[in-house]
MARVO-843950 format. One record per residue: x, y, z of N, C-alpha, C in turn; residue number from 1; residue in one letter. Coordinates in nm, 3 decimals, m for minus. Layout:
<pts>
+---------+---------+---------+---------+---------+---------+---------+---------+---------+-------+--------+
|      nx |      ny |      nz |     cax |     cay |     caz |      cx |      cy |      cz | balum | torlum |
+---------+---------+---------+---------+---------+---------+---------+---------+---------+-------+--------+
|       X |       Y |       Z |       X |       Y |       Z |       X |       Y |       Z |   NUM |      A |
...
+---------+---------+---------+---------+---------+---------+---------+---------+---------+-------+--------+
</pts>
This chain:
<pts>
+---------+---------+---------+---------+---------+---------+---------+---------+---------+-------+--------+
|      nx |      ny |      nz |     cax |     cay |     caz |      cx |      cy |      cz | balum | torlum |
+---------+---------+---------+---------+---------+---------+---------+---------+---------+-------+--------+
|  m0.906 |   3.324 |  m2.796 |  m0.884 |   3.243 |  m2.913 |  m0.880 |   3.096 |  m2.872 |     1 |      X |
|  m0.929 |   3.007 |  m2.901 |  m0.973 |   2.857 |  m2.931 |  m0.875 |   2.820 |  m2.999 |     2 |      X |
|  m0.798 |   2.712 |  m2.891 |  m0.680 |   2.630 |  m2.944 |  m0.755 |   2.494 |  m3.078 |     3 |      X |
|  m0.704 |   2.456 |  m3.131 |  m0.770 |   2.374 |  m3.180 |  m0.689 |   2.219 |  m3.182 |     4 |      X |
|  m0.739 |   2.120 |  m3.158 |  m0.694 |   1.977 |  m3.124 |  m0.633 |   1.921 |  m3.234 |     5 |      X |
|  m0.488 |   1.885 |  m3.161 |  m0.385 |   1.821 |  m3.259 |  m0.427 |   1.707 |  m3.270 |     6 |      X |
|  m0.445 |   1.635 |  m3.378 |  m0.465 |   1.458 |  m3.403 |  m0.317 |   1.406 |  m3.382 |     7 |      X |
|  m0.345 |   1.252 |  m3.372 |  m0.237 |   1.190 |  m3.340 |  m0.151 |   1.210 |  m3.501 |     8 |      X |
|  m0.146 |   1.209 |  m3.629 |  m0.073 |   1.242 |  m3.714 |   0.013 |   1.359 |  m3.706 |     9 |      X |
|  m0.031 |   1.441 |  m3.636 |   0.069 |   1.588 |  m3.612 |   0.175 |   1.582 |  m3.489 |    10 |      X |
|   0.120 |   1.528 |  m3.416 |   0.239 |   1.434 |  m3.283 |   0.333 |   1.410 |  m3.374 |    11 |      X |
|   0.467 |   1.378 |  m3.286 |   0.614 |   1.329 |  m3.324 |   0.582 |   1.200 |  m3.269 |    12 |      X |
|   0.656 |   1.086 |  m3.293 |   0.645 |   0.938 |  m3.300 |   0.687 |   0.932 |  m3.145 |    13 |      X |
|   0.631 |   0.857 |  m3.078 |   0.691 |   0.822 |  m2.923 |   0.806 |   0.766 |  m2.927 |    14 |      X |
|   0.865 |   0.812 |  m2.827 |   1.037 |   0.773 |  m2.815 |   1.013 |   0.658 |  m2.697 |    15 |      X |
|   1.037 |   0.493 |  m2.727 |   1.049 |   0.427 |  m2.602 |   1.219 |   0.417 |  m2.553 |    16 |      X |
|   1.226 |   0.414 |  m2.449 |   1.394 |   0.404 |  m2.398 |   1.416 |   0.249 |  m2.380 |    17 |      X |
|   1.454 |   0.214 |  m2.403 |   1.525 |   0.068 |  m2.402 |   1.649 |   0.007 |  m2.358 |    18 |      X |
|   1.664 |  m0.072 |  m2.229 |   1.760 |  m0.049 |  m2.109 |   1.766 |  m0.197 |  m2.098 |    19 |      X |
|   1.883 |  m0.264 |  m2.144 |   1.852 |  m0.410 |  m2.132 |   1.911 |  m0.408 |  m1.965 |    20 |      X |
|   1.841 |  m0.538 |  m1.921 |   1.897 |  m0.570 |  m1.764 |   1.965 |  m0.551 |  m1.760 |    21 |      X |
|   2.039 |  m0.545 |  m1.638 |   2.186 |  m0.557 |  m1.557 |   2.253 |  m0.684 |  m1.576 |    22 |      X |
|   2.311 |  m0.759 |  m1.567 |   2.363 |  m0.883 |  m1.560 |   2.281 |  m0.934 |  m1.451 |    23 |      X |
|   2.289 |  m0.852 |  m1.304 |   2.233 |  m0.915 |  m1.218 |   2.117 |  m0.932 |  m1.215 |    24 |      X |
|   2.021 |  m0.834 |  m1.246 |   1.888 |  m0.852 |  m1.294 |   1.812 |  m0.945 |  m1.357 |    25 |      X |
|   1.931 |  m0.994 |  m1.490 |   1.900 |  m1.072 |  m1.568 |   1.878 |  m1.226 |  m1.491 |    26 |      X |
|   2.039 |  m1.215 |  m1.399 |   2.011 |  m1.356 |  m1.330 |   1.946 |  m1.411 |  m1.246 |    27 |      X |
|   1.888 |  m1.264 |  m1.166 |   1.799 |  m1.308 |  m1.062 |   1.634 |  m1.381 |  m1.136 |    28 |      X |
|   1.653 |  m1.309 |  m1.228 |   1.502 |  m1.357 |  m1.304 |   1.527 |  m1.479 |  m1.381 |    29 |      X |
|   1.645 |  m1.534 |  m1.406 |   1.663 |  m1.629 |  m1.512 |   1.615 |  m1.775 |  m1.432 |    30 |      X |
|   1.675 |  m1.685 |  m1.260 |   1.699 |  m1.816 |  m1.134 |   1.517 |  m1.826 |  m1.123 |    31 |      X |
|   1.439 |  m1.715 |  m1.093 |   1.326 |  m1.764 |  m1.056 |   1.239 |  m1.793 |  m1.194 |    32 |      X |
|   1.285 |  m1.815 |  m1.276 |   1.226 |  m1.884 |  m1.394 |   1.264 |  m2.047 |  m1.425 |    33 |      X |
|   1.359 |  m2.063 |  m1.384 |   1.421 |  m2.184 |  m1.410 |   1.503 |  m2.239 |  m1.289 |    34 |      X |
|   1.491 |  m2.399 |  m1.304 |   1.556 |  m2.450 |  m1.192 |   1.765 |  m2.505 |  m1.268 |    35 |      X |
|   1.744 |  m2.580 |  m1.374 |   1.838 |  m2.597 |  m1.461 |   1.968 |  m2.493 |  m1.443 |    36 |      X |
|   2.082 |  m2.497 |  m1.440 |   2.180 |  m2.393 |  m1.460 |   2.185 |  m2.317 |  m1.597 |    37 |      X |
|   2.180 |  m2.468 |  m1.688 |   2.187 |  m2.429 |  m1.818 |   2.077 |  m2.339 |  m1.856 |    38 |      X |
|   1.988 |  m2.388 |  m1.824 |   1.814 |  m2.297 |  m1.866 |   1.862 |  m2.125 |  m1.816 |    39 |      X |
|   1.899 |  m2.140 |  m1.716 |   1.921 |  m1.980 |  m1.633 |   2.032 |  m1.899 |  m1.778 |    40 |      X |
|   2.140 |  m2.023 |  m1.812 |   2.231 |  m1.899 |  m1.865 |   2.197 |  m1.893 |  m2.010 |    41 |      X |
|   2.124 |  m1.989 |  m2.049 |   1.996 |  m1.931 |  m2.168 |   1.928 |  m1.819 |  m2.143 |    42 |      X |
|   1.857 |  m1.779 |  m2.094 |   1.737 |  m1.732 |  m2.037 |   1.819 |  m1.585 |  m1.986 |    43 |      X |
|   1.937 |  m1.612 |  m1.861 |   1.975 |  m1.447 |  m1.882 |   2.045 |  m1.411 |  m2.008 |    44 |      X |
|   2.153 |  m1.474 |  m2.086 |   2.192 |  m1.459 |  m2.225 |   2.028 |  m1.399 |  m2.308 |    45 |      X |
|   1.981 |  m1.459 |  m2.250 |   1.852 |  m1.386 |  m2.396 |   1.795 |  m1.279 |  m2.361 |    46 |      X |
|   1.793 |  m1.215 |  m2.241 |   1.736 |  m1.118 |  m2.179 |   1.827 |  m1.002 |  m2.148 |    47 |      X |
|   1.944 |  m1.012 |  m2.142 |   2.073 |  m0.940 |  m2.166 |   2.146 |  m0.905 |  m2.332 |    48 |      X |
|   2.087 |  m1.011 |  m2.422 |   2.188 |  m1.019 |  m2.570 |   2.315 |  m1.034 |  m2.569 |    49 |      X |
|   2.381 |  m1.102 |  m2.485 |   2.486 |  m1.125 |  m2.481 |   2.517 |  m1.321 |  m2.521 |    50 |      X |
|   2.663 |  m1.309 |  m2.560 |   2.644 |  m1.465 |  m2.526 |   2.659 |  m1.514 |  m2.426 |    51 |      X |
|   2.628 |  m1.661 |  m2.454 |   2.600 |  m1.763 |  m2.354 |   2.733 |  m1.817 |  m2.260 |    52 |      X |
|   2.865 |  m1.780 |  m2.353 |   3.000 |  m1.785 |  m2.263 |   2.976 |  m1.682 |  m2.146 |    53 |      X |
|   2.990 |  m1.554 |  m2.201 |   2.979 |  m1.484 |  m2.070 |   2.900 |  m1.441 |  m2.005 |    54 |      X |
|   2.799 |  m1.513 |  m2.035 |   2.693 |  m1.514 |  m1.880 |   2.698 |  m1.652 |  m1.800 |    55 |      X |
|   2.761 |  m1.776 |  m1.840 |   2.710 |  m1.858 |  m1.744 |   2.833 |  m1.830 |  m1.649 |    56 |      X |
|   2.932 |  m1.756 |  m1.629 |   3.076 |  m1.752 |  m1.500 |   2.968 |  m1.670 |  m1.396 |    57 |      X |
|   2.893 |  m1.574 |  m1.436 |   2.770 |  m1.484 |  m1.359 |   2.653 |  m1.555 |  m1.302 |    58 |      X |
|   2.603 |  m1.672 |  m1.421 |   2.523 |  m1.744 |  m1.364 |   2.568 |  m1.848 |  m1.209 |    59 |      X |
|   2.682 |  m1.902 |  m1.271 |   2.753 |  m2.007 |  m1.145 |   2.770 |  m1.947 |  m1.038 |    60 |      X |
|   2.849 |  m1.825 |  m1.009 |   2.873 |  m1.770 |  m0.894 |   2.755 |  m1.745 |  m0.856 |    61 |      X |
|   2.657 |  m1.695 |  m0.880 |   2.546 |  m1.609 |  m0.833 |   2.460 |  m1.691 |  m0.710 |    62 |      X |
|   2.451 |  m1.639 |  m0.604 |   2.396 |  m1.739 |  m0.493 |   2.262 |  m1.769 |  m0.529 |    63 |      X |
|   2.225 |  m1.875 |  m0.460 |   2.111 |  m1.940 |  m0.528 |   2.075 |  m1.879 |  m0.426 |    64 |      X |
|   1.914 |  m1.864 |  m0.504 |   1.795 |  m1.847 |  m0.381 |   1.771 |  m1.947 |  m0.311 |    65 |      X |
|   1.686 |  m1.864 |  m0.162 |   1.632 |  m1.953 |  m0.097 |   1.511 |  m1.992 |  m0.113 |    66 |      X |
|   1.481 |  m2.150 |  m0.099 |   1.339 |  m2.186 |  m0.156 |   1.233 |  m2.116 |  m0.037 |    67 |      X |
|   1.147 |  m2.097 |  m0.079 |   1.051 |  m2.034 |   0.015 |   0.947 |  m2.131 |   0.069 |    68 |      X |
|   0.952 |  m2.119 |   0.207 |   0.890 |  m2.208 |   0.256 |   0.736 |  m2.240 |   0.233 |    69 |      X |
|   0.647 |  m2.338 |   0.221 |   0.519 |  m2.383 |   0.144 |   0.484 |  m2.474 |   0.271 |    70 |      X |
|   0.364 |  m2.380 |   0.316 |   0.261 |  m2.501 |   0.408 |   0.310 |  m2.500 |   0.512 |    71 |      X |
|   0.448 |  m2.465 |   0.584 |   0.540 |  m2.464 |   0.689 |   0.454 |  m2.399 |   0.811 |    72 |      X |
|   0.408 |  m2.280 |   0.769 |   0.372 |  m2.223 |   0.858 |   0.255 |  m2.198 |   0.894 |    73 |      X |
|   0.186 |  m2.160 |   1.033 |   0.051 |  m2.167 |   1.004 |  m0.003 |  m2.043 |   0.964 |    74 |      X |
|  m0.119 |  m2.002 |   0.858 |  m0.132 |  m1.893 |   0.831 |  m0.150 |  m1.778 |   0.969 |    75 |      X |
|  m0.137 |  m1.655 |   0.958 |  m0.147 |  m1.587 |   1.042 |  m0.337 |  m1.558 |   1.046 |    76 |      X |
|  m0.343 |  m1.565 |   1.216 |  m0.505 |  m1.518 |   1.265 |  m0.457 |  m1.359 |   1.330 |    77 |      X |
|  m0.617 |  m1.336 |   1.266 |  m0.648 |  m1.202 |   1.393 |  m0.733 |  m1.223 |   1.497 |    78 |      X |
|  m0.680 |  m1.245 |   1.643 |  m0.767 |  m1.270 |   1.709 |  m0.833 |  m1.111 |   1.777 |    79 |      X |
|  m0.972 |  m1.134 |   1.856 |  m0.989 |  m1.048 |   1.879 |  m0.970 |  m1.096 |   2.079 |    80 |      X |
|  m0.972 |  m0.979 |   2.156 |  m0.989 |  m1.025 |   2.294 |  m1.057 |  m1.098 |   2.352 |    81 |      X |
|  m1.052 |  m1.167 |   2.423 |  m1.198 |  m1.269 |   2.461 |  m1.145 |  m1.351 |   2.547 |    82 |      X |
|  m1.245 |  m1.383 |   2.601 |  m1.237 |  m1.500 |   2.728 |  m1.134 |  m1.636 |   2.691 |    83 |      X |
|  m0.999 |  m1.652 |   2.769 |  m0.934 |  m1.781 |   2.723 |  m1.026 |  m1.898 |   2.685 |    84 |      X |
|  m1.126 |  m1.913 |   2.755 |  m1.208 |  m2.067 |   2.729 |  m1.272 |  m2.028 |   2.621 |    85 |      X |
|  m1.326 |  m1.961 |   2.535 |  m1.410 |  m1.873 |   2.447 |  m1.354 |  m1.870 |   2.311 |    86 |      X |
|  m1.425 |  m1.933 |   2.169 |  m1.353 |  m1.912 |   2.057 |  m1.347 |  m1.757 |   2.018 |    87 |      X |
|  m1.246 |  m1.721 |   1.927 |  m1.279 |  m1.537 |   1.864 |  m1.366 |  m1.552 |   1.821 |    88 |      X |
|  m1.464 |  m1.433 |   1.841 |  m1.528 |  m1.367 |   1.774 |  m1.528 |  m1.336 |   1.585 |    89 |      X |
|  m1.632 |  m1.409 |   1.565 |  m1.595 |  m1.346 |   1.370 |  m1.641 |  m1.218 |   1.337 |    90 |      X |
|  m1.613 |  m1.189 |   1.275 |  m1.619 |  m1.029 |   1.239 |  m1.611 |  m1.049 |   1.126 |    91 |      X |
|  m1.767 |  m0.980 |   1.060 |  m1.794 |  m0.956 |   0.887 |  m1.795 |  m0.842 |   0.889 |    92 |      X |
|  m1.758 |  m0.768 |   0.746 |  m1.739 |  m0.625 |   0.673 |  m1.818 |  m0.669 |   0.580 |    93 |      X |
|  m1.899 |  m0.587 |   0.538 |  m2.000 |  m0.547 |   0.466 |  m1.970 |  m0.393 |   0.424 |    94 |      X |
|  m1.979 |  m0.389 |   0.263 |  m2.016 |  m0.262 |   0.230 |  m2.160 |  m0.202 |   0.199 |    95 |      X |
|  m2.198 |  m0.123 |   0.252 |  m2.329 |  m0.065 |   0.238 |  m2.350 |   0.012 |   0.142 |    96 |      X |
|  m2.432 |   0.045 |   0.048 |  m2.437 |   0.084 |  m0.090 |  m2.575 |   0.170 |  m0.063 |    97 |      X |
|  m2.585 |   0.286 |  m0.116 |  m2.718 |   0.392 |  m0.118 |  m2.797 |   0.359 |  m0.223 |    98 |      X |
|  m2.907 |   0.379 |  m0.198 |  m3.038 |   0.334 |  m0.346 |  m3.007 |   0.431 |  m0.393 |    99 |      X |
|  m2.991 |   0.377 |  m0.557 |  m2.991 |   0.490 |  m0.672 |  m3.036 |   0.590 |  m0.623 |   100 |      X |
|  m3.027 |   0.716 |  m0.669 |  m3.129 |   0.814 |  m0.650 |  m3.233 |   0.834 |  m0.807 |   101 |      X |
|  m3.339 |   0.834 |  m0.832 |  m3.460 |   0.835 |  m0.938 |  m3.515 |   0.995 |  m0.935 |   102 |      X |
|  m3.467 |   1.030 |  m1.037 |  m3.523 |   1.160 |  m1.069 |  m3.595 |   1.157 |  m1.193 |   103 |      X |
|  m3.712 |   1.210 |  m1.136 |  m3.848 |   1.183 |  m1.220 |  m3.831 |   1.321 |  m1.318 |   104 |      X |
|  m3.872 |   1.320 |  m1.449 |  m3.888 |   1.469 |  m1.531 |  m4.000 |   1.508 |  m1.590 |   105 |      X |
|  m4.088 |   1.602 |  m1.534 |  m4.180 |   1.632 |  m1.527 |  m4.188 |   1.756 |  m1.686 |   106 |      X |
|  m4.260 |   1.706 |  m1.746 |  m4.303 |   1.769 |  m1.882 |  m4.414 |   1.810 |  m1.832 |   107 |      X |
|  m4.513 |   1.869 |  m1.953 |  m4.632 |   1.941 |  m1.920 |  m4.754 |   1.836 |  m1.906 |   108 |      X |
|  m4.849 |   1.909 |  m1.814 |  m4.924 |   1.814 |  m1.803 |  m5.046 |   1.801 |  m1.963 |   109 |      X |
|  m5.035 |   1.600 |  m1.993 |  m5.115 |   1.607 |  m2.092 |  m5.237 |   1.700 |  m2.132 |   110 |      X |
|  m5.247 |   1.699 |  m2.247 |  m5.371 |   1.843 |  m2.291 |  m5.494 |   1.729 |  m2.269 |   111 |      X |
|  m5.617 |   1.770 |  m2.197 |  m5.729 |   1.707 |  m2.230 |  m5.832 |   1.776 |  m2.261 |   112 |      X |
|  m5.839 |   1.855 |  m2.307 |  m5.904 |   1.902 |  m2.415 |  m5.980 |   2.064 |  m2.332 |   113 |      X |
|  m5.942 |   2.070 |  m2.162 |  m6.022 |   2.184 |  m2.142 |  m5.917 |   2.314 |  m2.107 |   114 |      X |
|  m5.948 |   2.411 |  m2.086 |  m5.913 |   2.567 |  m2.126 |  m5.905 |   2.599 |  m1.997 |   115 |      X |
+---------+---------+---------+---------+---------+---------+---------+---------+---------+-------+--------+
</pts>
């Protein structure tokens, strides 16, 4: 027996779960959104629904991040082995790709008129 396909009208309505942040959650994101104190205890207040009294005592305490260092460092190389006096070696990757494959379909051969 052949099930037959429910449409989306016969489904029950999707259930989303809805979990506001943590406090801390809220502040860690409020911090890397904003530099301002005030902006942060906007910003976790609005992302929490709470008010703005009792999130900024959470905001203040909360250790600030550390700025992340920019340009400081030199990017990381891969070298390969090689002679000290000798620059590395570059090394390209290439992906190699197969020709289509063409499959021809052979019908009958045209009628020309002999028997």
């Amino acid at each position: 027996m052949k099930k037959t396909p429910k449409s989306h009208a016969d489904l029950p309505p999707i259930r989303v779960r809805r979990e506001p942040p943590t406090i801390a959650e809220a502040v860690a994101a409020a911090q890397d959104l904003a530099d301002d104190v005030e902006q942060q205890v906007e910003i976790a207040a609005g992302l929490i629904g709470l008010p703005v009294d009792e999130i900024r005592p959470h905001v203040l305490s909360a250790p600030r991040p550390k700025p992340e260092p920019r340009f400081e460092r030199a990017p990381e190389r891969i070298l390969s082995p090689s002679a000290p006096n000798r620059a590395p070696r570059t090394v390209i990757v290439e992906r190699r790709t197969r020709p289509p494959v063409v499959v021809e379909r052979r019908g009958r051969p045209p009628f020309d008129g002999r028997r």
